[in-house]
N, C-alpha and C positions, 0 to 999 in steps of 0.2 A: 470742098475738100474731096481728094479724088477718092474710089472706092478703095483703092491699094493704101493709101493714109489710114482711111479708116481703120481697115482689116490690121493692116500694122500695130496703130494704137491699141484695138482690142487683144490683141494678142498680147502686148506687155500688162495692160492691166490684166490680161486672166492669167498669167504667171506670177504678178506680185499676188493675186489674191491668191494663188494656188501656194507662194510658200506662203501667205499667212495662217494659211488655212492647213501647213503643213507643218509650223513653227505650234499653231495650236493643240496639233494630236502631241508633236513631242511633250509640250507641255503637263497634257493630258495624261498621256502614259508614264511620263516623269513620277506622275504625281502619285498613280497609281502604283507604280512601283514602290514610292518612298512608304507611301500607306503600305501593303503589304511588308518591307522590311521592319516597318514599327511595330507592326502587326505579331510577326511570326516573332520578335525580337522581346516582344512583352510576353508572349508566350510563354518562347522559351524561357524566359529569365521565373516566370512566375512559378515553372516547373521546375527550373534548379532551385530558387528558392523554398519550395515545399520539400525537391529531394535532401536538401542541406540539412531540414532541421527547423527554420528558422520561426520567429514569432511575428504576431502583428499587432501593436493599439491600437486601440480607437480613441480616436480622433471626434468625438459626436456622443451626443448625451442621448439616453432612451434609443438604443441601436436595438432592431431585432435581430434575432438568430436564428435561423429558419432553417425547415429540415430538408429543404434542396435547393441549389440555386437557383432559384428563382421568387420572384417576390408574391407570387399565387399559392407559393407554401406554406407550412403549417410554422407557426411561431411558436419557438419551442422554448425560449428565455429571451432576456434581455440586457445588455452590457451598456455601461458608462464610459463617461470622456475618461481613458487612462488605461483599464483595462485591457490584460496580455492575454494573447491565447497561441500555444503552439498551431503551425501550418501542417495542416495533413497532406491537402493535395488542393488542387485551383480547376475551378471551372469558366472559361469565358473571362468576366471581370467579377468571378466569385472566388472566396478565400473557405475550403473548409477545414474547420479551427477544431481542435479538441476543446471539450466545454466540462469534462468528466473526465475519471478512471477511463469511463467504457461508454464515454457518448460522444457525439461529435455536432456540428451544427455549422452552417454558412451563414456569412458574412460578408456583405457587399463592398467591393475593393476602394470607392469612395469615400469610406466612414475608418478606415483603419489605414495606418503606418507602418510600413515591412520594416524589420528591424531583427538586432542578430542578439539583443543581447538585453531581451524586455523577462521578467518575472512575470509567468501564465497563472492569473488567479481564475477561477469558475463566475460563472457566471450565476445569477441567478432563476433557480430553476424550478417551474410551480411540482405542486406532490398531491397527492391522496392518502385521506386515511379513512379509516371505516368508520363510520359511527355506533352502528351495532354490531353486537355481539358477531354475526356471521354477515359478510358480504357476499352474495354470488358474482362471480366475473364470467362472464358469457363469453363464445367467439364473435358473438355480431353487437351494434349496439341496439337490439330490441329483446325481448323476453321469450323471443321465438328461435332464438340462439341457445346450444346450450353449453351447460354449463363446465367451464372447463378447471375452474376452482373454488376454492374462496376465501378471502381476507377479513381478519381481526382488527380489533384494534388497537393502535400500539407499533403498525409498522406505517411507513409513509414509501409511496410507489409514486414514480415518477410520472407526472402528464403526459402525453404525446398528443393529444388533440380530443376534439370537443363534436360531439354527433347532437344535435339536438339536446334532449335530456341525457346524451349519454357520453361518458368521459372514456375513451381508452389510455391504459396505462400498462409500464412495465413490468415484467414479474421478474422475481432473485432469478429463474432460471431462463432470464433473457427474451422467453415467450411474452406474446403481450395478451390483451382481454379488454373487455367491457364492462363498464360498472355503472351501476344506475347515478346518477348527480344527486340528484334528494336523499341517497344512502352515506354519502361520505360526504367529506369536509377538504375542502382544496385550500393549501396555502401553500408560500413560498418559502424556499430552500435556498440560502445563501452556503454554498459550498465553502469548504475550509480556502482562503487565499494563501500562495505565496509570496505574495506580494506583503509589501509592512510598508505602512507611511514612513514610520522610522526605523528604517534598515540598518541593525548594527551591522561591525565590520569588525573582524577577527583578523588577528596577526598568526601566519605561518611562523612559529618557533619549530621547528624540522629542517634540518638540513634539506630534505626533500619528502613532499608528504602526495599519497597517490588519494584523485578525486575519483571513488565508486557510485556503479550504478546504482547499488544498493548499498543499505547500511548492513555490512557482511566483509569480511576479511576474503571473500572466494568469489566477489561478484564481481565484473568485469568494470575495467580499470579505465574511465574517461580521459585521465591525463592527469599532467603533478601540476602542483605549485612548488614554488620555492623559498626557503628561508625569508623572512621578512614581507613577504608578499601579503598584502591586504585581500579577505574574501568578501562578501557578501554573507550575512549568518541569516537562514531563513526560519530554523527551528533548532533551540537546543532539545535535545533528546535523552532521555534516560538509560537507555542503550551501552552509553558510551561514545555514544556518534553523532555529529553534527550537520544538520540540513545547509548549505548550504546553494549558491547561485554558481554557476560553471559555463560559461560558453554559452551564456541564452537557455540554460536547461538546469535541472536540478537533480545532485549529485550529496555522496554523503564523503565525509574525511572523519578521521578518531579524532576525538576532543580532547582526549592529552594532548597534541600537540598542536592546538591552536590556543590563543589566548585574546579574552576579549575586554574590551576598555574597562579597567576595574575590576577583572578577575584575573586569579592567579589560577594554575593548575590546579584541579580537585586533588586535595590532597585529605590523608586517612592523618588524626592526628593521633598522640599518644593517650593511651587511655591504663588508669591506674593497674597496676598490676595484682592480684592477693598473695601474699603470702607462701610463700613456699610454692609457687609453679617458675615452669621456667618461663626465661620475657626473652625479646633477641630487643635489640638496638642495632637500626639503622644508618649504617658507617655513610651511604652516599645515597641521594635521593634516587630511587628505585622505583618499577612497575613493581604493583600488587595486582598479583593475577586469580582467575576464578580457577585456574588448576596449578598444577604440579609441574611446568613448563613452559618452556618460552614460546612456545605454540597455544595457550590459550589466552586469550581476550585480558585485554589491562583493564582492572577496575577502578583501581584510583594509582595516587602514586605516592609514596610513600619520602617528607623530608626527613634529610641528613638527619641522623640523632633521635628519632622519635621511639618510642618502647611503646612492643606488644606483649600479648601473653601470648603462648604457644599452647596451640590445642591436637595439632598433629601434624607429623611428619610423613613423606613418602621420599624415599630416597635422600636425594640433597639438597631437597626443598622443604621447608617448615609453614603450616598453616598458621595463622596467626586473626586473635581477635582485634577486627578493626574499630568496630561499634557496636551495640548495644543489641546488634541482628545479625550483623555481614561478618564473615570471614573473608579471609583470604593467601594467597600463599607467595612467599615471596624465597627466594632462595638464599639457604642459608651462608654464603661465599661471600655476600654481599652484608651480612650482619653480623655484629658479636653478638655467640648467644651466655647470656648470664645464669646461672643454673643447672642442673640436671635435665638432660634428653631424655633419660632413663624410664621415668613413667610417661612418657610422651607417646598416645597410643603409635604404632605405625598402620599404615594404608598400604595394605597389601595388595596393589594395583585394580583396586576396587575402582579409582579413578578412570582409568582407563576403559577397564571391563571388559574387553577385544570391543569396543564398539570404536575405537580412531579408525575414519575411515569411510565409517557409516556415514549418513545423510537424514534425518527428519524432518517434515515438513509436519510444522504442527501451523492446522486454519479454526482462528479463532471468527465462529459463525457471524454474519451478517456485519452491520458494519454500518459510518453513513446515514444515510435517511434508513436506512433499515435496520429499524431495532429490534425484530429478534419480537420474542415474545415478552410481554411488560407484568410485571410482580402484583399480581392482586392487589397486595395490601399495601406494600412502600412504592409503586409504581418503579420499582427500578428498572433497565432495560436487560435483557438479555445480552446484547452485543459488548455493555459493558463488563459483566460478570465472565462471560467467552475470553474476554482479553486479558482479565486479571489471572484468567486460570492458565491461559497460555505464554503470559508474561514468568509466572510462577515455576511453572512444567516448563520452559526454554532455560530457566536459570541453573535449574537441579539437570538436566541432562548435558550443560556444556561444561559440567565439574568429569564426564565419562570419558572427553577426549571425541565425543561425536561432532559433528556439524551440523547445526540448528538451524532451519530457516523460517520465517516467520511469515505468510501469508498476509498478514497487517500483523502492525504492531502501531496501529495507531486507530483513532474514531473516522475511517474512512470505508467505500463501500469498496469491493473486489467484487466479481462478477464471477458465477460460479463455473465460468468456460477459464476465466484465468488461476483460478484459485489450481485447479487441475494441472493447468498449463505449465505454474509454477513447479509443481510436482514432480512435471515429466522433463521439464527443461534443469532443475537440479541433479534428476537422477536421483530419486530418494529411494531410500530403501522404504522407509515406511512413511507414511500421510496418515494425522492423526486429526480428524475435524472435531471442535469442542463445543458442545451443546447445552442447553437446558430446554427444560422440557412444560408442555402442558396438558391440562386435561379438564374437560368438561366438568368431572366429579372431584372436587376441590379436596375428598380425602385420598386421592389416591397419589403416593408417593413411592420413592424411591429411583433408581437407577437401571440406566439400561443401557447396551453398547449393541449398534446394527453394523452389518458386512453387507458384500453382496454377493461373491461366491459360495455354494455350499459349502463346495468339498474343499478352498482354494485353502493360500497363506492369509486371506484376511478373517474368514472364520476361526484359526485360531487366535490370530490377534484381538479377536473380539471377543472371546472365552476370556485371552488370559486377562483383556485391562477389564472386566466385567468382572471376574472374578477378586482383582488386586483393587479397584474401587469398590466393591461393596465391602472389602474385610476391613480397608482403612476408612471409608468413613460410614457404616455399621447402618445405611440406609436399606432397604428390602430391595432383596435382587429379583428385577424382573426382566432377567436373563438377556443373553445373546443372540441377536435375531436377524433375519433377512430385513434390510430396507433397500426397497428403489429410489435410491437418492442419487443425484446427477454427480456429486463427486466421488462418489463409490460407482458409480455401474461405467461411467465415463474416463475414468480413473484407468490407467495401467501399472499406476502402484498399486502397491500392498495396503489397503485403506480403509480404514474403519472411521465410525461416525457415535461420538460418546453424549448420551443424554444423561448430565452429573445429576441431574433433581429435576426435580418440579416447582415453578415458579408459582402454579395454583395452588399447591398446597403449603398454608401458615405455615407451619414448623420447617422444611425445604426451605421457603421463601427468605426467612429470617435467617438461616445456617447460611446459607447462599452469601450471603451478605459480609458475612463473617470471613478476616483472612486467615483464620484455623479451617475453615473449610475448606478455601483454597489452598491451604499447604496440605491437607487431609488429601483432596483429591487430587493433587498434581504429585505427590507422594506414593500414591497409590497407582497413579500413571506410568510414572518413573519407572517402577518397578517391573510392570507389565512389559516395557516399552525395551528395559536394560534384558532382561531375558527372553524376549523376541530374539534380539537380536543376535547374543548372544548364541543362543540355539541354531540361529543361519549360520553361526560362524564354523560352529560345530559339525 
């Protein structure tokens, strides 16, 4: 073959290899491209999904949840096949889920299901509780650290991780510390779910009914349902308001106007009348409300035809006895009334009291795994007794025309940076935190209310409810004082912090317990609370 054949030949074959070899970068970079578009595509998508809102399940049994993405982190609980957890935000192929009020924790993207419209129950989460009488919590985990508080027993603090002998855990006011392991007792905390194997489901009866952030006539409005429309019921509540499912998230609606399989509206029925008072009769099924107008809260609802007795009037609404405890007022346009009005005291805008307008934030303490301080004798919790007294003091001040809001109203923890937050995002005029108290020396009792300005508005609001809690429930006054507590010094409300009794001391312990103490002390609140305000108005 001549040398020109050759050179010819070679020359086509190094141009067929030159495009195979140029067929293979397209290939290549093809490929690399489509990688990057899936790349950047899952990204994005995993970050709109976190900015939407949205929840994720697990899909996998014994899942950790770790405190960063990454699997070299600390394990902070652990979640089963089915459990929901809203998305906070995404790292890599990590999901981080809210697992708390005020905790959070990641979640590896291969054990969970993105999804728009899953019920986020908690996970479970290990705790600490003291076993003696005093625990010191260090800032390091050796003895060489000091000390920055200390824990009883009776409250339970969340894990965060494990040093050798030594456990660090959370405190109410968010700081964390050290505690020796041979001083406490570790066990686990299965947080409240909202999740329900058997999830009823409630009928919208509303022409249109609005789903809130909160259980609150003034809290911002997630969206309506409409007549006939099936919900999801997560929790009935005592309130008057119903927990239910909305959009992948959880929202409250009035429970007048939903209705669930086998229940009718709560209604007030008739109750015998004595002798010589006046009664009304109910011409058309009615709202019975906690005030004197169409602006307060519906307590029940009253059917066609039913008879009360009348205990007092304000204007053109009549109070009327529903049961054997509750009042309430319904207006009289809507009743015949049978009788004399005439001895029927009148309510000389005591209702009111210039307080429409105002704002409240009554924080019933602790909450949760954190109970507060626990009752000597009956072991009762603190956080339970906080909530009855604030259940009690919300009811008597939403009869003034004020607006109430309730930092919990239920056995869940609040974190004392939100309990504040609550406060300032309301706009209250006043923050009243509810307390009980304890003490080394089991005889010492009585009551106490702390401020934290000298000179300010909350020193005197802590004279007056000190001074209107000891007259109504006749415990020893040990007076009005300066506390550094993080929701009073943190606070830009007007904020006082009330210690009702003492849980170490028998006689406190057992009154405590008693709901005449509670209407003693929230009575005596009331009071202090209606001429605060009153005096601003002035």
């Amino acid at each position: 073959m001549s040398k020109g054949r050759i050179l010819q030949k070679w020359s086509r074959r190094e141009r067929a290899n030159r495009r195979k070899k140029g067929v293979k970068e397209v290939v290549k970079k093809r490929n690399r491209l489509i990688a990057l578009v899936l790349l950047f595509s899952l990204i994005f998508s995993l970050a709109a999904f976190a900015e939407e809102g949205h929840f994720v399940k697990v899909t996998a049994y014994d899942v950790n949840i770790r405190s960063g993405p990454d699997t070299e982190t600390t394990v902070i609980g652990t979640a089963n096949f089915g459990d929901s957890f809203e998305v906070i935000s995404t790292m890599n192929d990590w999901y981080q889920v809210r697992v708390g009020k005020d905790a959070f924790g990641w979640i590896h993207a291969s054990l969970v299901k993105a999804g728009t419209r899953f019920a986020a129950p908690n996970p479970t989460i290990e705790v600490v509780e003291a076993n003696d009488v005093q625990v010191n919590v260090r800032g390091g985990a050796s003895t060489s650290y000091e000390i920055v508080t200390t824990i009883r027993p009776g409250t339970r603090y969340p894990l965060l991780q494990r040093s050798g002998d030594w456990i660090q855990i959370r405190l109410p006011d968010e700081r964390t510390g050290w505690v020796a392991s041979w001083l406490v007792t570790t066990s686990e905390n299965k947080a409240k779910s909202t999740a329900k194997s058997e999830q009823m489901q409630a009928t919208v009866i509303a022409d249109e009914l609005n789903v809130r952030q909160e259980p609150a006539l003034g809290a911002t409005v997630l969206g309506t349902l409409q007549q006939n429309e099936l919900v999801a019921v997560q929790e009935e509540r005592k309130d008057g308001w119903t927990e239910i499912e909305y959009d992948g998230r959880i929202g409250y609606v009035a429970s007048e106007y939903i209705r669930l399989p086998g229940h009718s509206i709560l209604q007030a029925e008739s109750r015998p009348v004595e002798a010589g008072l006046a009664q009304v009769i109910v011409k058309e099924q009615v709202n019975l409300r906690t005030g004197p107008g169409t602006n307060f809260p519906v307590l029940v609802s009253g059917r066609a035809g039913s008879q009360f007795a009348v205990t007092a009037k304000s204007g053109a609404w009549l109070q009327v006895q529903i049961d054997s405890e509750k009042k309430a007022w319904v207006a009289s346009w809507l009743t015949e009334v049978q009788g004399s009005l005439d001895g029927v005291p009148e309510v000389h805008g005591s209702l009111d009291s210039g307080l429409r307008g105002k704002t409240v934030v009554l924080d019933a303490g602790h909450g949760g795994f954190d109970v507060g301080a626990v009752g000597r004798q009956s072991g009762v919790f603190e956080k339970d007794l906080n909530l009855a007294l604030a259940r009690t003091l919300y009811n008597k001040l939403l009869t003034t025309g004020a607006r109430v809001v309730m930092t919990r109203d239920d056995d869940s923890f609040v974190s004392l940076d939100d309990r504040v937050q609550i406060a300032e995002r309301e706009q209250a005029d006043l923050f009243v935190s509810l307390h009980y108290n304890t003490h080394a020396d089991a005889n010492i009792s009585g009551s106490m209310t702390f401020y934290y300005s000298e000179n300010g508005a909350d020193h005197q609001l802590a004279r007056q409810a000190q001074q209107e809690l000891v007259a109504s429930l006749g415990l020893p006054d040990l007076g009005a004082r300066f506390g550094d507590y993080y929701v009073l010094r943190e606070n830009r409300v007007t904020s006082i912090l009330v210690e009702t009794a003492f849980l170490t001391n028998q006689q406190d312990e057992w009154s405590a317990k008693e709901a005449g103490h509670q209407e003693l002390a929230a009575e005596g609140l009331f009071r202090a609370i209606v001429s605060n305000l009153q005096e601003q108005r002035e």
